[in-house]
Residue, then its C-alpha position, 0 to 999 in steps of 0.5 A: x500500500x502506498x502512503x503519501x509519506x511514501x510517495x513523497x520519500x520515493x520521489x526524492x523527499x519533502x524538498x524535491x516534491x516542493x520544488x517539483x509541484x511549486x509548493x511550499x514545503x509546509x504544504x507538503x508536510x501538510x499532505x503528509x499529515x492529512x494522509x492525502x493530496x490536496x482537494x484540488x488534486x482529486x478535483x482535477x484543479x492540480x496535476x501533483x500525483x503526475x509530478x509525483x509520479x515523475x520524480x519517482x521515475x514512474x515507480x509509482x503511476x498516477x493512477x496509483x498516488x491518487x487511488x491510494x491516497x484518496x482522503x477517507x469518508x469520515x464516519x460518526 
């Protein structure tokens, strides 16, 4: 199962991922936190998972970063 703490780390760490994406690195600190990308990412508005991906030198698909990183319904 891939984490976003771990797709961060296999695509060369919090660093690398913030340059990548254009982001600051407490955003990418705060991805880690939430478990997952932002809203925007699974809203269509960001392409983070396909940098991610290409840091990784496609280790990890796409596909892959978001289906396993989508945020989990809250239950009560």
């Amino acid at each position: 199962m891939i984490t976003v703490k771990s797709a961060i780390a296999e695509s060369g760490g919090v660093e690398a991922v913030s340059e990548g994406c254009g982001v600051s690195i407490r955003a990418v600190y705060k991805w880690i936190a939430s478990g997952s990308l932002p809203r925007t990412e699974y809203t269509g508005e960001t392409q983070y998972a396909s940098v991610l991906s290409q840091l990784s030198k496609n280790k990890l698909s796409p596909n892959q970063i978001l289906e396993e990183t989508r945020p989990k319904p809250k239950t009560a």
